[in-house]
C-alpha positions in Angstrom: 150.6 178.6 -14.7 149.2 181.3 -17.1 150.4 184.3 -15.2 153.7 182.5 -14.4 156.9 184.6 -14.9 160.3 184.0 -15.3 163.1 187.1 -15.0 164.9 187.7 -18.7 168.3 186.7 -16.3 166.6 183.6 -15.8 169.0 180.4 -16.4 169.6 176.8 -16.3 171.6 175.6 -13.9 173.6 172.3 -13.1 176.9 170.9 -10.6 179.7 173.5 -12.4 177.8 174.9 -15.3 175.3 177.9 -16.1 173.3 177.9 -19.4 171.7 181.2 -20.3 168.4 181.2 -21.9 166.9 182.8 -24.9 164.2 185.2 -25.0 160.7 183.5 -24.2 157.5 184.6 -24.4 157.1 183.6 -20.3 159.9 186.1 -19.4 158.7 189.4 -18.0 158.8 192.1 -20.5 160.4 194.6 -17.5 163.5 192.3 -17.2 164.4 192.4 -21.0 166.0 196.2 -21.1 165.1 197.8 -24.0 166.4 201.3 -25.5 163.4 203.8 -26.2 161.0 200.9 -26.1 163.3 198.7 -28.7 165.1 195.3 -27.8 168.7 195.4 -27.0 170.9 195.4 -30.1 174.2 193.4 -30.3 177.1 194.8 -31.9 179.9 192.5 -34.0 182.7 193.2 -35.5 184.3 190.6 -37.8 187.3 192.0 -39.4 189.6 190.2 -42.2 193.2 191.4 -43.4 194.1 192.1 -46.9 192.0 194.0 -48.4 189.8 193.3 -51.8 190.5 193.4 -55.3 189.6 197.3 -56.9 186.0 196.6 -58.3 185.3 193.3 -56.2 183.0 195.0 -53.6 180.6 196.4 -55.5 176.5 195.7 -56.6 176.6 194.4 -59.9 173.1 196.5 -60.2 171.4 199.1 -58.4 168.5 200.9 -58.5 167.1 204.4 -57.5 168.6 205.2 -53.9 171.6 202.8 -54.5 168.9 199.7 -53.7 170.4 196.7 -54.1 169.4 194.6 -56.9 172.1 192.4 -57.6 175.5 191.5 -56.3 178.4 190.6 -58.7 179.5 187.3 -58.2 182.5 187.5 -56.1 179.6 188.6 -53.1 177.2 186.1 -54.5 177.1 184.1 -51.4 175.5 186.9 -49.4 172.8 187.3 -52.1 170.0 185.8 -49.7 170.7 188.8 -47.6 170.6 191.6 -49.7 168.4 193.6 -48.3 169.8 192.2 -45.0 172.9 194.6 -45.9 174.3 197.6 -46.5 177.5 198.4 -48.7 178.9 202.0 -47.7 181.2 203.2 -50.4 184.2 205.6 -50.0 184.6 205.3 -46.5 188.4 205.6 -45.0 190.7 205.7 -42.1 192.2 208.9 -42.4 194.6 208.0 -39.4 195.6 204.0 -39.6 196.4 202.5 -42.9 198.5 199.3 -43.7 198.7 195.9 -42.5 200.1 196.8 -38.7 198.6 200.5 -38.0 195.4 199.8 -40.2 194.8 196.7 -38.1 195.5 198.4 -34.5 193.1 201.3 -35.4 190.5 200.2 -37.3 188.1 200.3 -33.9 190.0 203.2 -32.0 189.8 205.5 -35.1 192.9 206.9 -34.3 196.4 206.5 -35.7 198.8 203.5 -34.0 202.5 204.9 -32.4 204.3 201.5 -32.5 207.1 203.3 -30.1 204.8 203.9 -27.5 202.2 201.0 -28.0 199.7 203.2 -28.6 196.4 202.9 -30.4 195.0 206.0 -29.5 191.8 205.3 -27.4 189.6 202.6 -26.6 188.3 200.9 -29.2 184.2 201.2 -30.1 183.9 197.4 -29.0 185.0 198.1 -25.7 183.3 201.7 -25.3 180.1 199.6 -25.9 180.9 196.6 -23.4 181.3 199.2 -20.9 178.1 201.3 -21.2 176.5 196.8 -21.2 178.7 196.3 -18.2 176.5 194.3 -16.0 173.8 193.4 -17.9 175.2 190.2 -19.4 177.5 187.2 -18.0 180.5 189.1 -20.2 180.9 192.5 -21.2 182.4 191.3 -24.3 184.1 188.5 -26.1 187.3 188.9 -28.3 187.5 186.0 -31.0 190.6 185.4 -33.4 191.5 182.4 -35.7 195.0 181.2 -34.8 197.7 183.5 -36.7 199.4 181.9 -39.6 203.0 183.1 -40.9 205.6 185.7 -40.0 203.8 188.2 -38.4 201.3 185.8 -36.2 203.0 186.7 -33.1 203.2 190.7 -33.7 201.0 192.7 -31.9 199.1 195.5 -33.7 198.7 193.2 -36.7 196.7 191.1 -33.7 194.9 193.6 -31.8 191.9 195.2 -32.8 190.1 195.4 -30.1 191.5 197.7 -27.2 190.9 198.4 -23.4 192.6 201.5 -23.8 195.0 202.9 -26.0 198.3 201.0 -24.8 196.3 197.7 -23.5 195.1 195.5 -26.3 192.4 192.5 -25.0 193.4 189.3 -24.8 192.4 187.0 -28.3 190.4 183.5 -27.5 191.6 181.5 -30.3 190.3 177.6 -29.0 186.8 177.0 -29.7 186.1 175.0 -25.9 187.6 178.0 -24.0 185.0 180.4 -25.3 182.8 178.0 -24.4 183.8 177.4 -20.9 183.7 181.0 -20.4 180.1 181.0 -21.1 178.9 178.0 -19.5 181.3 176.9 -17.0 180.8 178.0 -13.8 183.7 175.6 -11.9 185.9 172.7 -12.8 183.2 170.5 -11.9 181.7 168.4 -14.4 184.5 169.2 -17.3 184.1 165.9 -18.9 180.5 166.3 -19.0 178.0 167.8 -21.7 176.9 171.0 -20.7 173.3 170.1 -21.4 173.8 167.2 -19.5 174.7 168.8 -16.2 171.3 171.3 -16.8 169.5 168.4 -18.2 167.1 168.1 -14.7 166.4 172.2 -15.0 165.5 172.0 -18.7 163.0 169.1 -18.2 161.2 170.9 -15.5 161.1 174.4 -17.3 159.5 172.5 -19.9 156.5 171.3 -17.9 155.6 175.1 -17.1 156.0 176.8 -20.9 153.6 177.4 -23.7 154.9 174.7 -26.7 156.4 177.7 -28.6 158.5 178.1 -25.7 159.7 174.4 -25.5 159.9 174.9 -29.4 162.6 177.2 -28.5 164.1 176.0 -25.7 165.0 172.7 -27.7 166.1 174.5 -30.7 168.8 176.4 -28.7 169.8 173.4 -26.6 170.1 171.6 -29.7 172.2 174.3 -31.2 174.6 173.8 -28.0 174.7 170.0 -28.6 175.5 170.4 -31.9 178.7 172.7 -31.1 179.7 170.2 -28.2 179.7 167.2 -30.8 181.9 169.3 -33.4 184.5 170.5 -30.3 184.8 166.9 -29.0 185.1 165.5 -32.8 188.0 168.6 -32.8 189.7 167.2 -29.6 189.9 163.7 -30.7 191.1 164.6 -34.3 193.6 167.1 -32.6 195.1 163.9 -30.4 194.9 161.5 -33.8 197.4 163.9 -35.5 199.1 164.4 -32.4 199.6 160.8 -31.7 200.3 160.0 -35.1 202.7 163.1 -35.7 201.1 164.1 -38.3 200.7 167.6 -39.8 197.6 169.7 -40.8 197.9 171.6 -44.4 199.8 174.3 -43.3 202.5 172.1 -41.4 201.6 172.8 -38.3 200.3 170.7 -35.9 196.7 171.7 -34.3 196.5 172.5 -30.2 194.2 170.3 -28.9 189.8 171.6 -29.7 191.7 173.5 -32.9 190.1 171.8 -36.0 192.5 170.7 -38.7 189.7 172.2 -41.5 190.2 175.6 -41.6 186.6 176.2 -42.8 185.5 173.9 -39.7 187.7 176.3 -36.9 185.9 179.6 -38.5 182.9 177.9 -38.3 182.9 176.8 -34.9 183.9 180.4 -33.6 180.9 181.7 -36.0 179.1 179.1 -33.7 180.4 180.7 -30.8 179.7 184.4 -31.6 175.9 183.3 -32.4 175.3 181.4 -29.2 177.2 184.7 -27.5 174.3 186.4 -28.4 171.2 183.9 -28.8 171.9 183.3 -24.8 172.4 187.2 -24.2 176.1 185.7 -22.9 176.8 189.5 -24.3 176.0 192.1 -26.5 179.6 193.1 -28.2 181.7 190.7 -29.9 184.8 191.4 -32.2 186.6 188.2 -34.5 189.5 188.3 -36.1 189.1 185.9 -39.4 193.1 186.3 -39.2 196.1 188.7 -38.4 196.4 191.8 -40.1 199.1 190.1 -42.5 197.9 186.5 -42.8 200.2 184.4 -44.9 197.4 181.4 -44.6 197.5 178.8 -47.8 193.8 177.9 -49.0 195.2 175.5 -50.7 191.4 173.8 -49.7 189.9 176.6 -52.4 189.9 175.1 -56.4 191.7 176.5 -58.2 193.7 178.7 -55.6 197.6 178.6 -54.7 200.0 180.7 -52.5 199.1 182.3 -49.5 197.1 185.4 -49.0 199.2 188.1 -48.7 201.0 187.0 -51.7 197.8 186.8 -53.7 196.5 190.1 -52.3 199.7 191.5 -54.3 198.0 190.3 -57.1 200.0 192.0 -59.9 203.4 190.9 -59.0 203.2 187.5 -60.7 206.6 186.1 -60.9 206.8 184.9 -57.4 210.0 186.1 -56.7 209.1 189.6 -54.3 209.4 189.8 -50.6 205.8 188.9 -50.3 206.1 184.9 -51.9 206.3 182.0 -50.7 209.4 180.9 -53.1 207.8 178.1 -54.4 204.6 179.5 -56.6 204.8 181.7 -59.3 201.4 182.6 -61.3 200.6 182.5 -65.2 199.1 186.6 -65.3 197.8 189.4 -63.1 194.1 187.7 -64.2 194.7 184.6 -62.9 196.1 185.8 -59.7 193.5 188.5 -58.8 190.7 185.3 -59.8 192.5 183.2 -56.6 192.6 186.6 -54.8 188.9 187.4 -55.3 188.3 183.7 -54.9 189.7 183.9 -51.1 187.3 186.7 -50.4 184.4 185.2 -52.0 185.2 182.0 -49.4 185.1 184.5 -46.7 181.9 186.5 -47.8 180.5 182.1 -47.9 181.6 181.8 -44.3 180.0 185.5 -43.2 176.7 184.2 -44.7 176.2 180.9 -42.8 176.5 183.5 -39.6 173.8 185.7 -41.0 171.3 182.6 -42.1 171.9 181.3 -38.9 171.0 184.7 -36.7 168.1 185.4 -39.3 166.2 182.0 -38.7 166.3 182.8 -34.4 163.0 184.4 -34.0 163.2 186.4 -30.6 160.4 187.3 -28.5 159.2 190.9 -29.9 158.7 188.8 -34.0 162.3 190.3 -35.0 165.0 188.0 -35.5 168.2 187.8 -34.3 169.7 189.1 -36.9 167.0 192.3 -36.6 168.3 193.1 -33.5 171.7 193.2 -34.0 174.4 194.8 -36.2 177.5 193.4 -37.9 180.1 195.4 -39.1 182.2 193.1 -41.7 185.1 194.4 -43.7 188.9 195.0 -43.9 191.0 198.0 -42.8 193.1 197.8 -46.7 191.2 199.1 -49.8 192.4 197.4 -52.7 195.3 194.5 -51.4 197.6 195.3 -54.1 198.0 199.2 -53.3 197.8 198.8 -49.8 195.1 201.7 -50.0 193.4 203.2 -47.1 190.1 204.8 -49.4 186.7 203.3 -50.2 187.4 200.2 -47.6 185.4 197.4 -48.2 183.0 197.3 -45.5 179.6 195.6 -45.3 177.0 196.6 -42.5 174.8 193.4 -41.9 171.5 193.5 -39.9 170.1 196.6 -37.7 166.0 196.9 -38.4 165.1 197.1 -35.3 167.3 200.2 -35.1 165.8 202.0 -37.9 168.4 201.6 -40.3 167.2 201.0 -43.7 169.1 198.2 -45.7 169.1 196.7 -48.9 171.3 199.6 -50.2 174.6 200.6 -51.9 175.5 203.8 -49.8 177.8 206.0 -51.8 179.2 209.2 -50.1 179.9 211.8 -52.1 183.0 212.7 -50.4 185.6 210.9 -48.3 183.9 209.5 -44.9 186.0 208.6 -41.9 185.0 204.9 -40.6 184.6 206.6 -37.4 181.6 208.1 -38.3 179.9 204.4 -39.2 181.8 203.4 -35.8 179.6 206.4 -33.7 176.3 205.7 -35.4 176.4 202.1 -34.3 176.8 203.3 -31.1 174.1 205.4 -31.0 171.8 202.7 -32.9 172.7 200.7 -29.7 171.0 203.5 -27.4 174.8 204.2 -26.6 174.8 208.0 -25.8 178.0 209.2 -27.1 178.6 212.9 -28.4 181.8 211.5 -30.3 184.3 208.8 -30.9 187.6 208.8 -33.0 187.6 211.8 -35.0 183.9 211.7 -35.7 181.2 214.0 -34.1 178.5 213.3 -36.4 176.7 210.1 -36.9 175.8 208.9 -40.5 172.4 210.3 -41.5 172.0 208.6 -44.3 171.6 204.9 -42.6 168.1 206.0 -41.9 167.8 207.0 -45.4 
């Protein structure tokens, strides 16, 4: 069994379901594709509405080069990653701004024509899904949490992610049909565990591995039960509140593998992205942590009241403007902009538990997960209360393998269109692209 191969496409297979593997140290080297010698990279895209408070996304200390030293405590949960990260400062969308046209463009780098439905190209998500196309089970997967308020239902303050510029993709929003669409293969088997349909398969892989690979092999399967336990605890919570008519929070009752705990639902689609690209399910993923104008309570947050839109307005205080709720009102600009800054700092908690989670998988060339792919995390508002479209608050989360140097604040001199951060990405993926948006230069200074 020592010279015993197995091809990178390799998976486990039972009656109605397909479970890719990770990378093992007994697949062949020629079927994992790499790019100049390099492991794939992933590309992600997790995009929140809103904006950030003016001063909130900045390094409490740097050092020579902009080196990270400290964050200030708003970013404090993503202190264990700090020279996971890169901050780039005074980057803009010189095209889309606002909650709708800032939303619709902030992959397509273009501006959004609402008459027309028009975004203005193909977003970078689904340029890169195309260049992967074949390669994985899914050229990409399009995540969103479940819109909450006025504007849930409109459709550039949905869409960021866009076939071409008049067809937005379609959003998954329940947990168990991303999953089926990774390891279903039929309607066979639905009210079984997906591990327990590939059980047979798994056992007899097992047999024929080194014990780092079963090391691995149970790690990953026991990442999959895990999720399975939290969608079926979802599903009979879902039917408890149905049956009992009652309401979540937010008055609205959940569909049914929709957890009630909002912090549970972003979780679980955190879960999803991960095991998207632990399994090599596919390379490019985009989630939406909400709608570009989400009127969402966190409520669940001490200390925090009225929804956030209202708080991202965070010097209007009396609570009587187009953007309240009519029933909260707030003591002074301070204590509003603490909530508001309080909302983002539960956000930058949830972006964290993805990164710790991608930096403990340890693939098959000694990088990480995390290593071998690249996040891009931020908002297409500046500050919330202006509705500005300078110095976005972006954060660019993993890349070594692709030569970019982290750990950094990265301040440009002069205005820098996003699209410019969108094209090196690409090209850090081995994605061969002379332009994209309005950018035909890459950012040199990621490599330092």
């Amino acid at each position: 069994m020592k010279n015993w191969k197995i091809s990178r496409r390799a998976v486990l297979r039972g009656i109605g379901a397909s479970l890719a593997l990770p990378f093992l140290d007994v697949m062949t080297a020629e079927a994992i594709p790499a790019v100049d010698g390099k492991r794939p990279v992933r590309l992600g895209y997790l995009y929140f509405p809103n904006g950030a408070a003016e001063g909130s996304w900045e390094a409490k200390k740097t050092g020579a080069g902009g080196k990270l030293l400290q964050l200030n405590k708003w970013m404090a949960p993503l202190e264990p990653f700090r020279n996971d990260i890169v901050i780039p400062r005074n980057i803009w969308t010189p095209h889309g701004n606002g909650h709708g046209a800032g939303t619709a463009t902030w992959l397509t780098g273009h501006s959004y024509d609402g008459q027309e439905i028009d975004a203005g190209g193909q977003s970078v998500d689904q340029l890169a899904a195309r260049h992967f196309s074949g390669k994985t089970l899914l050229p990409s997967l399009e995540l969103s949490c479940r819109g909450e308020g006025h504007f849930s239902n409109d459709l550039p303050r949905n869409s960021i992610s866009w076939a071409a510029s008049n067809r937005p993709t379609s959003r998954e929003v329940v947990p168990r049909t991303v999953y089926d669409r990774m390891f279903r293969t039929s309607r066979q088997g639905l009210d079984k565990s997906i591990l327990d349909l590939v059980l047979a398969d798994a056992r007899s892989l097992s047999l024929k591995v080194s014990r780092d690979d079963r090391r691995k092999i149970d790690e990953y399967l026991e990442s999959v039960r895990s999720v399975e336990r939290r969608l079926a605890f979802a599903d009979t919570q879902a039917k408890r509140l149905e049956a009992d008519r009652a309401l979540t929070d937010t008055l609205v009752r959940p569909q049914p593998g929709i957890p009630a705990s909002h912090q549970e639902y972003v979780k679980l689609m955190l879960d999803m992205m991960l095991l998207a690209f632990w399994s090599n399910a596919t390379r490019v993923c985009s989630f939406m942590l909400d709608h570009g104008q989400s009127n969402r309570y966190f409520d669940f947050i001490d200390g925090v009241k009225g929804t956030w839109h209202a708080l991202s307005h965070y010097k209007d205080i009396n609570g009587r403007t187009e953007d309240d709720d009519g029933k909260n009102s707030w003591s002074s600009v301070g204590s509003k902009q603490e909530m508001y800054n309080s909302v983002a700092r539960w956000h930058h908690a949830q972006v964290a538990y993805l990164l710790g989670r991608m930096k403990a998988i340890r693939e098959g060339d000694g990088g990480t997960l995390l290593d071998n792919s690249m996040i891009l995390y931020g908002s297409s508002i500046s500050d919330g209360h202006e509705h500005g479209s300078k110095n976005l608050p972006l954060l660019l989360a993993g890349g070594r393998s692709s030569t970019a140097r982290l750990g950094r604040q990265l301040e440009f001199k002069r205005r820098t269109s996003l699209s410019d951060l969108h094209l090196s990405m690409l090209r850090k993926a081995g994605i061969r692209v002379e332009e994209f948006g309005d950018s035909e230069q890459p950012l040199a200074k990621l490599d330092g």
